[in-house]
C-alpha positions as CSV (number, residue, x, y, z in Angstrom):
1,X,-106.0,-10.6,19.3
2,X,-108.3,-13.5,19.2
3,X,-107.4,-16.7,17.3
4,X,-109.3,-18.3,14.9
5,X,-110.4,-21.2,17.6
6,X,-111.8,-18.2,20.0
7,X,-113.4,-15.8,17.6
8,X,-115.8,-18.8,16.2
9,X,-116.0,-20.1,19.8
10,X,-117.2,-16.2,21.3
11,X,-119.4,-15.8,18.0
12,X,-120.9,-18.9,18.8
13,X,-121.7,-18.1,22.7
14,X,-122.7,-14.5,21.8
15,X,-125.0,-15.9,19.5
16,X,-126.4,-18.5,21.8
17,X,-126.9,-15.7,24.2
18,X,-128.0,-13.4,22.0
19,X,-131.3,-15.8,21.4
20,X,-131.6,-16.8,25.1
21,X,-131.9,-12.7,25.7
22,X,-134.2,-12.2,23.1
23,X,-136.6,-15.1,24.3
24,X,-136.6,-13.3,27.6
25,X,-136.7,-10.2,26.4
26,X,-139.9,-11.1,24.4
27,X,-141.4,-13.4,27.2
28,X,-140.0,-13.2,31.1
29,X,-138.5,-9.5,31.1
30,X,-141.4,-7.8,28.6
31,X,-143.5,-6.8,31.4
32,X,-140.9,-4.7,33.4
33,X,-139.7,-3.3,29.7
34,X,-143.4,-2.4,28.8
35,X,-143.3,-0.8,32.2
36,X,-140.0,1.1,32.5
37,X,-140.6,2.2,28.5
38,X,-137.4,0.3,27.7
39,X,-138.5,-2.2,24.7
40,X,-136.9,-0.2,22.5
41,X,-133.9,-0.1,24.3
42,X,-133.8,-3.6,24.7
43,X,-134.6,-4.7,21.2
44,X,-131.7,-2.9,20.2
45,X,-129.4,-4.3,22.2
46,X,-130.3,-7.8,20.7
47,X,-130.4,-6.3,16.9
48,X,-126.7,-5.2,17.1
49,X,-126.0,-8.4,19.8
50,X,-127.0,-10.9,16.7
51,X,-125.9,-8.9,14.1
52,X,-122.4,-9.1,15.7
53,X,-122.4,-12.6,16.9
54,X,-122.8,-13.1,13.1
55,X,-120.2,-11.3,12.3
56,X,-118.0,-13.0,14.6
57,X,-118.6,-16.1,13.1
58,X,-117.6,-14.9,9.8
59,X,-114.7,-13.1,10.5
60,X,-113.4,-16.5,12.0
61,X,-114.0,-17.9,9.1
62,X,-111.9,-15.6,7.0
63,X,-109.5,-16.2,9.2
64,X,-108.5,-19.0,6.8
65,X,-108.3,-16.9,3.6
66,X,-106.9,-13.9,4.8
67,X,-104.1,-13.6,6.8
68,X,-102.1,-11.5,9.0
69,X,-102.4,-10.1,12.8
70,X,-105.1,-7.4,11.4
71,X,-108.0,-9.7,11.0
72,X,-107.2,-11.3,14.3
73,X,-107.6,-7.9,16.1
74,X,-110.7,-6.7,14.4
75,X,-112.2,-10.2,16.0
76,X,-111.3,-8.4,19.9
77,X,-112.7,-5.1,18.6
78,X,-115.8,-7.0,17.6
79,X,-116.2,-9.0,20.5
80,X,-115.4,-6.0,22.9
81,X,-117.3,-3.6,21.1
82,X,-120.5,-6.1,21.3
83,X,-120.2,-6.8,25.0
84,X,-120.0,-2.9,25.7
85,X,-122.6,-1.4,23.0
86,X,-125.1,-4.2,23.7
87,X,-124.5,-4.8,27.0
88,X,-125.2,-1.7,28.4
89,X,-128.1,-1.2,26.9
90,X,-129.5,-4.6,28.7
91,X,-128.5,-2.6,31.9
92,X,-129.8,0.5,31.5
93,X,-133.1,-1.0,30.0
94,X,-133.2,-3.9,32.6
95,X,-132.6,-1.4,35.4
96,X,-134.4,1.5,34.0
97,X,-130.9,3.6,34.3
98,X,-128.5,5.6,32.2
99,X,-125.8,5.5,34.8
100,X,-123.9,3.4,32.2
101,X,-125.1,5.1,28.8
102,X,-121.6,6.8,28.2
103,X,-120.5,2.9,28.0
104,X,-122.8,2.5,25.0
105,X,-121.2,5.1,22.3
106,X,-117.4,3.3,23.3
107,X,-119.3,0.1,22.2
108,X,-120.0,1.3,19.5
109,X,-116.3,3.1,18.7
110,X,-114.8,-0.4,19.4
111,X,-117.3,-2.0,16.7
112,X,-116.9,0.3,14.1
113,X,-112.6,0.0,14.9
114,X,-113.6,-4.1,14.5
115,X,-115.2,-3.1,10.8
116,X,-112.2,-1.0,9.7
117,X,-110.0,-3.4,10.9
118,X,-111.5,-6.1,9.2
119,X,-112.0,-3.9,5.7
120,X,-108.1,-3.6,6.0
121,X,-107.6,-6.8,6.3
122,X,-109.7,-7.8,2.9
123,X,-107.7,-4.6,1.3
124,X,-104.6,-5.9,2.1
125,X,-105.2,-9.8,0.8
126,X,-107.3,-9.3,-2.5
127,X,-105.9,-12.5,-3.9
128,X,-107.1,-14.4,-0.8
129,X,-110.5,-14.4,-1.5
C-alpha cells in the first residue's frame, strides 16, 4: 500500500520520466528504433507510462475524499503495473528482444487490478465525492 505522500510523489517521478523517455525516444534513441522496427513498441510504452503517471497523480488525490486501505492498494497496483507493462516494452524495444515480453501482459494484469481497485474504492464511498 502506498500512502498518499508516495503515490503523488511516484506519479510525479513517473511522469517526469515519462517525458524525459519520450524526448529521447523522439530524438537520441529514434534512429536505433527506426532501425530495429521498434517505434511502435516504444511509443506505446510512453502512451500507457503517461497515461499512468496521470493516473497516479489523481488517485493521490482522491486519497483525501475517499477513504479506506482499498484506494491505497490500487496506487501499488498502479505503480507496479506501470513499471512492468511499460518498462518492458523500453527493453525489448531498446534491445530489440522479447526475452522479457511475458513481463508485459503481468503489467498490464497489475494495472487493470489498480483500476478495479480503485472503482471499488469510489463504489464503496459514494458520499465522498
Amino acid at each position: 500500500m502506498l500512502s498518499q505522500r508516495q503515490t503523488l510523489i511516484f506519479g510525479s517521478l513517473l511522469g517526469g520520466l515519462a517525458v524525459a523517455l519520450g524526448a529521447f525516444g523522439s530524438h537520441a534513441f529514434k534512429s536505433l528504433l527506426v532501425e530495429h522496427n521498434r517505434v511502435d513498441t516504444y511509443e506505446l510504452a510512453t502512451r500507457y507510462h503517461f497515461f499512468h503517471a496521470l493516473t497516479m497523480l489523481a488517485i493521490g488525490v482522491l486519497m483525501n475524499q475517499v477513504k479506506g486501505s482499498s484506494i491505497k492498494v490500487s496506487a501499488a497496483f498502479v505503480f507496479t503495473g506501470t513499471m512492468l507493462f511499460s518498462g518492458s516494452l523500453y527493453v525489448m524495444a531498446l534491445l530489440n528482444t522479447n526475452k522479457v515480453a511475458l513481463i508485459t501482459p503481468i503489467g498490464g494484469i497489475f494495472l487493470l487490478t489498480g483500476w478495479g481497485f480503485l472503482l471499488f474504492s469510489v463504489v464503496r464511498n459514494p458520499k465522498a465525492l
